[in-house]
MOPAC internal coordinates of N, CA, C and O (Angstrom, degrees):
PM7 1SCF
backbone

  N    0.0000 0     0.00 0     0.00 0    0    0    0
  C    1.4396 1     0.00 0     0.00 0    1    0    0
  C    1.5247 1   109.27 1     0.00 0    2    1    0
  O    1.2310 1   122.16 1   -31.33 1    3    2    1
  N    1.4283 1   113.47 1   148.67 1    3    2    1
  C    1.7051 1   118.41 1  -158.33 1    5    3    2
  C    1.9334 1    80.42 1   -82.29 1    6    5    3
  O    1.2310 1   116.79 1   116.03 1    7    6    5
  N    1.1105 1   123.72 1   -63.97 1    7    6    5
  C    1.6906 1   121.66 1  -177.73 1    9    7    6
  C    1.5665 1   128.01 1   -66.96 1   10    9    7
  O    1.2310 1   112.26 1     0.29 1   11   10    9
  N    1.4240 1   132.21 1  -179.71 1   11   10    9
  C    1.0745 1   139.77 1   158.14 1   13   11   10
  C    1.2147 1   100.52 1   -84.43 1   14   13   11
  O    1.2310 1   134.26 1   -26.68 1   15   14   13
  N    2.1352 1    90.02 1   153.32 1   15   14   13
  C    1.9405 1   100.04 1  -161.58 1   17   15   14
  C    1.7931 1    86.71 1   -88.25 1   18   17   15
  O    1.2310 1   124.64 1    -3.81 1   19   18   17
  N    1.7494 1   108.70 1   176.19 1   19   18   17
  C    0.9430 1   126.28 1  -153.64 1   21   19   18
  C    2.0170 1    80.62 1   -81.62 1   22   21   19
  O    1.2310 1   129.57 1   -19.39 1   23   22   21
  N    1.5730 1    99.15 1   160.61 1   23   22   21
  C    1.1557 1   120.86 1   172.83 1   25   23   22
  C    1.2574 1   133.26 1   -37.24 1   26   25   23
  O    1.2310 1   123.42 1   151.72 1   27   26   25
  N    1.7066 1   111.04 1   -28.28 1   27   26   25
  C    1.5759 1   111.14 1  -175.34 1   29   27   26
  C    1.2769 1    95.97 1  -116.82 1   30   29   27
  O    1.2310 1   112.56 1  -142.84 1   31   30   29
  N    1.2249 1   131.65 1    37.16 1   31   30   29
  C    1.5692 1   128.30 1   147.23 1   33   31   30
  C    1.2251 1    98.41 1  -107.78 1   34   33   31
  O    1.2310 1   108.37 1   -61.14 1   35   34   33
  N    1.0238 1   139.35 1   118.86 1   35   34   33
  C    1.4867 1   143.70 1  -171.16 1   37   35   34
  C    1.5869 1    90.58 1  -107.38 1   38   37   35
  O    1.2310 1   126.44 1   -28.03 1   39   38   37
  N    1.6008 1   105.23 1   151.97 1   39   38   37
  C    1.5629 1   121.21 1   179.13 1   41   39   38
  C    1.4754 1   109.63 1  -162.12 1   42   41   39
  O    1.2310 1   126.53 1   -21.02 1   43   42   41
  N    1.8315 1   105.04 1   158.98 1   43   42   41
  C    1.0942 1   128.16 1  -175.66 1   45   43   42
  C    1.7276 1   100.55 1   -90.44 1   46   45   43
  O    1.2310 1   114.78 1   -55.75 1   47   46   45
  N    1.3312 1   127.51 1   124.25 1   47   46   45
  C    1.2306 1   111.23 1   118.89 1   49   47   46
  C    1.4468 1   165.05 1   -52.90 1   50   49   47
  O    1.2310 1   120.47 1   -78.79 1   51   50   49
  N    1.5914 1   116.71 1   101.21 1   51   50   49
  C    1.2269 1   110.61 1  -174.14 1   53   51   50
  C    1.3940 1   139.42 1   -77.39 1   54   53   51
  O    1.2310 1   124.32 1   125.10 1   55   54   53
  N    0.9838 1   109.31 1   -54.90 1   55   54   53
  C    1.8210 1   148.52 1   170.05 1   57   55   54
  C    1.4143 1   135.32 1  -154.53 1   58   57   55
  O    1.2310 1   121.53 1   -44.25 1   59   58   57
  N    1.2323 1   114.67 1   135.75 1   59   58   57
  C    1.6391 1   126.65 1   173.15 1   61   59   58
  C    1.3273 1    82.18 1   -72.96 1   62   61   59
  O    1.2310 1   133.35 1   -39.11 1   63   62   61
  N    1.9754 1    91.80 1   140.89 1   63   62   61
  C    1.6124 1   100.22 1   172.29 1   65   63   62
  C    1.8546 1    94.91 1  -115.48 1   66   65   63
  O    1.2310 1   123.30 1     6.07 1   67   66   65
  N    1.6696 1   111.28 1  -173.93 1   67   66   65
  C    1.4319 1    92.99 1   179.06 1   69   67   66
  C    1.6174 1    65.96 1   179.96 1   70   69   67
  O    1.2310 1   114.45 1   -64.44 1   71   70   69
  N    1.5656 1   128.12 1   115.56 1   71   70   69
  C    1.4102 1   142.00 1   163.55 1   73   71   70
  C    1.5927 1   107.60 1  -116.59 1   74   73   71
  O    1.2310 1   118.83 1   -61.12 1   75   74   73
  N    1.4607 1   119.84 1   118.88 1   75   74   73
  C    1.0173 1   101.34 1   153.16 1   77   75   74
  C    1.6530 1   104.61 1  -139.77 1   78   77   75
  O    1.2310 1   125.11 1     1.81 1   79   78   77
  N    1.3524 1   107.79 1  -178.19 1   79   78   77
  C    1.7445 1   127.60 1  -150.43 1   81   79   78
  C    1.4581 1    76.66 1   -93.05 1   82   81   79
  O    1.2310 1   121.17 1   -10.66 1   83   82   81
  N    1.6603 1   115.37 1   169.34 1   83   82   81
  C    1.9570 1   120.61 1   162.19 1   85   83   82
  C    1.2376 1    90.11 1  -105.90 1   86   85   83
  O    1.2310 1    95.31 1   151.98 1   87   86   85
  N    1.2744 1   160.81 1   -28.02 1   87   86   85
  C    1.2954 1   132.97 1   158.09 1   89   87   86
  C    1.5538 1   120.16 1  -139.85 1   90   89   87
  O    1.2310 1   110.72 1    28.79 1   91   90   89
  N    1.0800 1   135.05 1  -151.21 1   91   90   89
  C    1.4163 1   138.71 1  -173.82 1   93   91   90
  C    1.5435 1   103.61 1   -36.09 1   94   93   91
  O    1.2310 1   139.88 1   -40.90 1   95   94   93
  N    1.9051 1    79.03 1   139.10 1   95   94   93
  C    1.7858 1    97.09 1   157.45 1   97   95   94
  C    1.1291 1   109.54 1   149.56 1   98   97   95
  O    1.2310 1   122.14 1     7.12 1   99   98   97
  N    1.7973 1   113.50 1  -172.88 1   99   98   97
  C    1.7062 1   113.32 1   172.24 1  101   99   98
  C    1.4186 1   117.52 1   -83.15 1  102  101   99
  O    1.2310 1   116.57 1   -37.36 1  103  102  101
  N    1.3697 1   124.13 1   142.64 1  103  102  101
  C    2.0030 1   119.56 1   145.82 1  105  103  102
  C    1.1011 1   100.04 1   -20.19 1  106  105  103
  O    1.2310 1   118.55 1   119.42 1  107  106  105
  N    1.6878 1   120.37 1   -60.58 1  107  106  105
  C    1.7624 1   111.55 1  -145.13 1  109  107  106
  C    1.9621 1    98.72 1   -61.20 1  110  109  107
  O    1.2310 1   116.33 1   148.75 1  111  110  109
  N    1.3923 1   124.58 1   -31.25 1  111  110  109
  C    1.5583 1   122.37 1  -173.96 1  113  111  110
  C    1.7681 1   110.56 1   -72.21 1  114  113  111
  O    1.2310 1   119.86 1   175.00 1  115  114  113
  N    1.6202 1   117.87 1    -5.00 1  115  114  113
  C    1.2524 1   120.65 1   178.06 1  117  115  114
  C    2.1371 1   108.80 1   -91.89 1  118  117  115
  O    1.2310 1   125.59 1   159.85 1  119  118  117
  N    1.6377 1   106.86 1   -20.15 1  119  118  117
  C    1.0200 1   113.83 1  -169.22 1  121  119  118
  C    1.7710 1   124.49 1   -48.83 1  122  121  119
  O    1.2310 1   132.55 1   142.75 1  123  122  121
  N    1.5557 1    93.36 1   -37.25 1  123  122  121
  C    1.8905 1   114.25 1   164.64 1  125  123  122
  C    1.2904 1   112.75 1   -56.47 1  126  125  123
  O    1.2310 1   111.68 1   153.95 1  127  126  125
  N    1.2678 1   133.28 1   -26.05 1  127  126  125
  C    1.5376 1   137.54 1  -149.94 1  129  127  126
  C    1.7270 1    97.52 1  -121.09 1  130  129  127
  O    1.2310 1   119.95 1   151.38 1  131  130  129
  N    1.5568 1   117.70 1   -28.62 1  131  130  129
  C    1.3012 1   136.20 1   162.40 1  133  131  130
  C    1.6734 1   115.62 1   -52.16 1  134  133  131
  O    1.2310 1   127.67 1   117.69 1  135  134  133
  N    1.5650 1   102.84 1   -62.31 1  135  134  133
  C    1.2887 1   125.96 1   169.96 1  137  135  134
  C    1.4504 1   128.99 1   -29.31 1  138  137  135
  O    1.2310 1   130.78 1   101.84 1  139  138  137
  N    1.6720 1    96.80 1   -78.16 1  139  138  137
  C    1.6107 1   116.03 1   164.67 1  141  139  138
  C    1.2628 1   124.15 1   -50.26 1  142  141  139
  O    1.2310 1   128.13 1   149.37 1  143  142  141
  N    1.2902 1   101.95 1   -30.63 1  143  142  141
  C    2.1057 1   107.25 1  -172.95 1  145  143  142
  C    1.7205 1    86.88 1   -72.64 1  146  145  143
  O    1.2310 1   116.06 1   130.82 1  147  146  145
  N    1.2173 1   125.09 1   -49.18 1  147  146  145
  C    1.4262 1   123.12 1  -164.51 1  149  147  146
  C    1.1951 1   100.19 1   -55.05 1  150  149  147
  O    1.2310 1   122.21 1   114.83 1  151  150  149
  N    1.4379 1   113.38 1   -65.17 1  151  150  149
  C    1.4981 1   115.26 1  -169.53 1  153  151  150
  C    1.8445 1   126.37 1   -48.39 1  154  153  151
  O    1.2310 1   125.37 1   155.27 1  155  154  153
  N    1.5513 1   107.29 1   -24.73 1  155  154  153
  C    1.2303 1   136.45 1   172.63 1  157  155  154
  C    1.4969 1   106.76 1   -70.86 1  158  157  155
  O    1.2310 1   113.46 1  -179.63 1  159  158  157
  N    1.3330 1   129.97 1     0.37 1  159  158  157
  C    1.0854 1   122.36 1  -173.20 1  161  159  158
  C    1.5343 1    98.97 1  -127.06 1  162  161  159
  O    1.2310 1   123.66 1   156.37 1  163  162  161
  N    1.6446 1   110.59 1   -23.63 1  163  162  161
  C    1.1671 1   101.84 1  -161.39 1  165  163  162
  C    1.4926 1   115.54 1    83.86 1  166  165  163
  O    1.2310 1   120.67 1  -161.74 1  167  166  165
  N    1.4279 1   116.32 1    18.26 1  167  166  165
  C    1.3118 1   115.46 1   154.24 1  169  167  166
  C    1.5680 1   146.74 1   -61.37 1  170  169  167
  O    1.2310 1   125.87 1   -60.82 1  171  170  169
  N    1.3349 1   106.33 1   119.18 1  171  170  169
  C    1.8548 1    99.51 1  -173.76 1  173  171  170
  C    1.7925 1    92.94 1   -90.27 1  174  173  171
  O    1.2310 1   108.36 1  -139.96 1  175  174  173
  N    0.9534 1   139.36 1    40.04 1  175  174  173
  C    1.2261 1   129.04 1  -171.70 1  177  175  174
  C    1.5963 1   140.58 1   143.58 1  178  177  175
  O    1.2310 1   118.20 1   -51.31 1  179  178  177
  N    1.4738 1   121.04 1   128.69 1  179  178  177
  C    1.7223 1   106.94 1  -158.84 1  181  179  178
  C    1.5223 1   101.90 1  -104.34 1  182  181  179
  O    1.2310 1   109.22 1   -75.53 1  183  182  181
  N    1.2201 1   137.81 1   104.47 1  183  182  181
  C    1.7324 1   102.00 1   176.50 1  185  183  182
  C    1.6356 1    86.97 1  -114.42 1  186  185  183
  O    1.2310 1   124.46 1    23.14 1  187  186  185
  N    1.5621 1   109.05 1  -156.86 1  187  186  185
  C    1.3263 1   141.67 1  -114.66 1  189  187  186
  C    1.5560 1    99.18 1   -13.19 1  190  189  187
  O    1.2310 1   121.50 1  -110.84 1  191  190  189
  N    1.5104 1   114.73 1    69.16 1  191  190  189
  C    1.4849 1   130.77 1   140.77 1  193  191  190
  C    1.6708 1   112.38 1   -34.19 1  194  193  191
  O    1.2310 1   129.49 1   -44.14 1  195  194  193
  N    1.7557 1    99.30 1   135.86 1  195  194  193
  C    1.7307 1    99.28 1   164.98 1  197  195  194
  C    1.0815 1    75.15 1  -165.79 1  198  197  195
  O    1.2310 1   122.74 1   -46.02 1  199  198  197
  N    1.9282 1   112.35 1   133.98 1  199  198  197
  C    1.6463 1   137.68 1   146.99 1  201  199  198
  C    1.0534 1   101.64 1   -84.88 1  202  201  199
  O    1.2310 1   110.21 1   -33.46 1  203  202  201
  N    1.6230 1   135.99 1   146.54 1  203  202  201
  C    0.8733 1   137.17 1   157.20 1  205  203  202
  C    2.0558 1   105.91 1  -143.36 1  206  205  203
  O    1.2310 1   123.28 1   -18.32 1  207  206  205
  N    1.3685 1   111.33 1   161.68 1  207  206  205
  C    1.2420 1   103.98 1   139.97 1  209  207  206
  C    1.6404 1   135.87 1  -108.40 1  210  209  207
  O    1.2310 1   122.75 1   -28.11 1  211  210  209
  N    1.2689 1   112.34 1   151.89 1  211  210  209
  C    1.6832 1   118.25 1  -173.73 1  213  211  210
  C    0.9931 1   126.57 1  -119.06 1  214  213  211
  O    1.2310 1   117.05 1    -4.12 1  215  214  213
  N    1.2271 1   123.22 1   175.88 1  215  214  213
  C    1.3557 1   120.40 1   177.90 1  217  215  214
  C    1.8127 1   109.13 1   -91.58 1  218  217  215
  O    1.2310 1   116.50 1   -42.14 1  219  218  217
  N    0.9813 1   124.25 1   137.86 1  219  218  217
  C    1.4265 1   110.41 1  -173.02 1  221  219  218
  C    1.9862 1   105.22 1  -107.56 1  222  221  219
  O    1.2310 1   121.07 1     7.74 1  223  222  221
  N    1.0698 1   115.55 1  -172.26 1  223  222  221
  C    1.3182 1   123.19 1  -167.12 1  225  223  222
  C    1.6017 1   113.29 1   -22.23 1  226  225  223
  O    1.2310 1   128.59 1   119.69 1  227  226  225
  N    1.7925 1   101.07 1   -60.31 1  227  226  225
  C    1.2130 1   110.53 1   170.34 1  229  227  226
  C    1.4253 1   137.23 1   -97.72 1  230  229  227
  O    1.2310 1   114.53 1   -85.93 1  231  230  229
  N    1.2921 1   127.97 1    94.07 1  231  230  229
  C    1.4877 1   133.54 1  -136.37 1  233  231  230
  C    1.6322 1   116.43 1   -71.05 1  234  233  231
  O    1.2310 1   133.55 1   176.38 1  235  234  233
  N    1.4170 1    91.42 1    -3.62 1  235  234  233
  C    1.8329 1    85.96 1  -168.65 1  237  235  234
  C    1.1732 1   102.40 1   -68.59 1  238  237  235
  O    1.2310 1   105.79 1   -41.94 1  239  238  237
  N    1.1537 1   143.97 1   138.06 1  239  238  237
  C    1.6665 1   125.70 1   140.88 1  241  239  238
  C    1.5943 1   107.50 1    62.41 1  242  241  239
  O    1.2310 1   114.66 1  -149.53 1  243  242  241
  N    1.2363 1   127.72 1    30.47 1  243  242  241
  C    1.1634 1   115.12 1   163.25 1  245  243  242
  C    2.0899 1   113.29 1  -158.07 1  246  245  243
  O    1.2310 1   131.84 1   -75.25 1  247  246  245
  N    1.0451 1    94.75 1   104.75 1  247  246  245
  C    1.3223 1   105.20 1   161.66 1  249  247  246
  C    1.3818 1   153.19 1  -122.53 1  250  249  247
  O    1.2310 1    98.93 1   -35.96 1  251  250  249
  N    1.2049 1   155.48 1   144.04 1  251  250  249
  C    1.2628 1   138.39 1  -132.30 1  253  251  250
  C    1.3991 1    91.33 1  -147.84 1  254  253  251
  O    1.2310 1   121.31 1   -18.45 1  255  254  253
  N    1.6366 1   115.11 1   161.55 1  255  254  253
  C    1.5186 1   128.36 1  -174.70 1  257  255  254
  C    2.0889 1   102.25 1   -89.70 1  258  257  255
  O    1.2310 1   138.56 1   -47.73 1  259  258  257
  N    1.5536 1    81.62 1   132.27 1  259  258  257
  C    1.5618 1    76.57 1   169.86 1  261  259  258
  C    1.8087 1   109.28 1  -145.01 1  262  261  259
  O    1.2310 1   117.77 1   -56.56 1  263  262  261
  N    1.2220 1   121.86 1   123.44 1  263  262  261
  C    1.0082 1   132.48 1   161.78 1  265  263  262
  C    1.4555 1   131.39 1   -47.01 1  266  265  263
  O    1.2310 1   107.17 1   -29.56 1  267  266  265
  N    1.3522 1   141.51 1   150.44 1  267  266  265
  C    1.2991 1   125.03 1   156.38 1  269  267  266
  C    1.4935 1   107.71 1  -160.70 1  270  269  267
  O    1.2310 1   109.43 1    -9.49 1  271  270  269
  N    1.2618 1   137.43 1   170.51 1  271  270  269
  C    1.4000 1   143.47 1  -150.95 1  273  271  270
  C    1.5558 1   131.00 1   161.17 1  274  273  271
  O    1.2310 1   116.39 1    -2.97 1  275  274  273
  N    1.2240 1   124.47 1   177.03 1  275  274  273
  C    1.6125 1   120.48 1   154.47 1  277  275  274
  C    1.1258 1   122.77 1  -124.72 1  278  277  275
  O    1.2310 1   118.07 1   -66.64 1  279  278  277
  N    1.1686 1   121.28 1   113.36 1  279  278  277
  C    1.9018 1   131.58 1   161.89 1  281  279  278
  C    1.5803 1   103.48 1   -37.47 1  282  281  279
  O    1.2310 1   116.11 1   -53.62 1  283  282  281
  N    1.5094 1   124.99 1   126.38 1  283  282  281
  C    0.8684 1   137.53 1   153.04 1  285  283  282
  C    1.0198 1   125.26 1  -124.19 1  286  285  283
  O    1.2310 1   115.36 1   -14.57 1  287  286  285
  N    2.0119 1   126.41 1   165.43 1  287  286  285
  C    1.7781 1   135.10 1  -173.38 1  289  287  286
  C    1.3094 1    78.21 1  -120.09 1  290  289  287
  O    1.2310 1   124.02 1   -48.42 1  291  290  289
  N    1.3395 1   109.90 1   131.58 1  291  290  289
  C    1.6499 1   132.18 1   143.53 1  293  291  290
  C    1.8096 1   104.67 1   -51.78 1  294  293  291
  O    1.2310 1   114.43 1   -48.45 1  295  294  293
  N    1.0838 1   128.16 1   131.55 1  295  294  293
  C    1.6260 1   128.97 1  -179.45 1  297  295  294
  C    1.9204 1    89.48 1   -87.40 1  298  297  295
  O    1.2310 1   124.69 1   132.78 1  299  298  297
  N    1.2905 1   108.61 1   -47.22 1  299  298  297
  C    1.2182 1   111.55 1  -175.95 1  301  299  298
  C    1.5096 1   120.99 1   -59.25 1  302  301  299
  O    1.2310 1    92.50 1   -59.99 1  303  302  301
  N    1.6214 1   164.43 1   120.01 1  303  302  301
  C    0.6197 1   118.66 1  -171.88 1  305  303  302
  C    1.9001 1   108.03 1  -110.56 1  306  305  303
  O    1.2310 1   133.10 1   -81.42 1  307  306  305
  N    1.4435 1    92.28 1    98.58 1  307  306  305
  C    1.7247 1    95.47 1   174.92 1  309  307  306
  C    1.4796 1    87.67 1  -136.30 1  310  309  307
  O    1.2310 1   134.13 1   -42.56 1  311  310  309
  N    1.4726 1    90.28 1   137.44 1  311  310  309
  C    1.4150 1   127.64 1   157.61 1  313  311  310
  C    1.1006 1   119.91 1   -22.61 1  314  313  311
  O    1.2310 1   114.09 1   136.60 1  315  314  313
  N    1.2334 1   128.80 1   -43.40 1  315  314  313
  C    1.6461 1   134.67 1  -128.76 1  317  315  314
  C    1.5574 1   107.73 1  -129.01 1  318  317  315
  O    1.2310 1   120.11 1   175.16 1  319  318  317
  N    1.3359 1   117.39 1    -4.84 1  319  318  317
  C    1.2202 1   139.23 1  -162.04 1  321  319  318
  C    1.8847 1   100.67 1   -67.07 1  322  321  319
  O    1.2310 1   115.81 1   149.44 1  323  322  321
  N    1.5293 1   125.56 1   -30.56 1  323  322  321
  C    1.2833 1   112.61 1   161.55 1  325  323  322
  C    1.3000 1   138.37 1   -60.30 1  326  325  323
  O    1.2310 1   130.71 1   153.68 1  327  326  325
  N    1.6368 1    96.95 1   -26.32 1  327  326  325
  C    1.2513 1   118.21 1  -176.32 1  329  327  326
  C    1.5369 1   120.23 1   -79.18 1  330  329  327
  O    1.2310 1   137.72 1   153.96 1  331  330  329
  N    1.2789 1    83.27 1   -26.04 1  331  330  329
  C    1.8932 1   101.01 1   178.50 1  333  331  330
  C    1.6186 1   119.62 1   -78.92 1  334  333  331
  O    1.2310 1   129.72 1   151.88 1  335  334  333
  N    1.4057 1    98.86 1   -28.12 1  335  334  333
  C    1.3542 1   110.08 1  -178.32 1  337  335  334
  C    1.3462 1   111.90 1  -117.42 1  338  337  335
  O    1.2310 1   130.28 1  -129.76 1  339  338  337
  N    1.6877 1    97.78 1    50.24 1  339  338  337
  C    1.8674 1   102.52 1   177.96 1  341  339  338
  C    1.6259 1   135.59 1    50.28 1  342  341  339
  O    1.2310 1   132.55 1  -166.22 1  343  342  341
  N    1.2220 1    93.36 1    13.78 1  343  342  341
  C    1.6468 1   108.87 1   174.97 1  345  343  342
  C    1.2344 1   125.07 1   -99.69 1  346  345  343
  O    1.2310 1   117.08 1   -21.75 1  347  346  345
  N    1.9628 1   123.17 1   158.25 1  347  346  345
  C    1.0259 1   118.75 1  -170.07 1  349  347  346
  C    1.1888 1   121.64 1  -142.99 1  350  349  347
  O    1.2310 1   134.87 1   -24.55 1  351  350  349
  N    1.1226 1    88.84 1   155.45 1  351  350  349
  C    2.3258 1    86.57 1  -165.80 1  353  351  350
  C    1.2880 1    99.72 1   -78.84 1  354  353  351
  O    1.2310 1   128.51 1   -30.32 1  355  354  353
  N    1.5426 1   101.22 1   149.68 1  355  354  353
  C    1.3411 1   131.25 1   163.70 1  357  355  354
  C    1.1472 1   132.15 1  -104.35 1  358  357  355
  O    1.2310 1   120.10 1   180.00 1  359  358  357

């Protein structure tokens, strides 16, 4: 989710994530590599999500997709808690 969830879903912070590609392509081909890092943390959830593309080392004419976000733990443990707080699976 691009925001923080509403107040009475309470959550853990885990880790700032920050994926990006070394050269050309879409966000959507970083989403696998998004996934696993979560799961590696034991993440129930990524919010203040932003895809963007950038300029990478060398700025002329070349930019690449990079992800970034925060891994979060639901304190609560229900299922449904993305859904509740306007979020969506990937």
């Amino acid at each position: 989710m691009t925001d923080t969830p509403p107040s009475d879903l309470p959550y853990k912070v885990v880790k700032r994530i920050k994926i990006a590609k070394g050269t050309y392509g879409s966000v959507t081909d970083l989403y696998p590599r998004l996934h696993e890092t979560a799961q590696k943390y034991h993440a129930d959830a990524i919010i203040h999500y932003r895809a963007s593309q950038r300029f990478g080392f060398w700025p002329w004419r070349f930019v690449r997709p990079v992800i970034a976000g925060t891994a979060i733990q639901w304190k609560s443990p229900s299922a449904a808690n993305c859904r509740l707080a306007n979020g969506q699976e990937l």
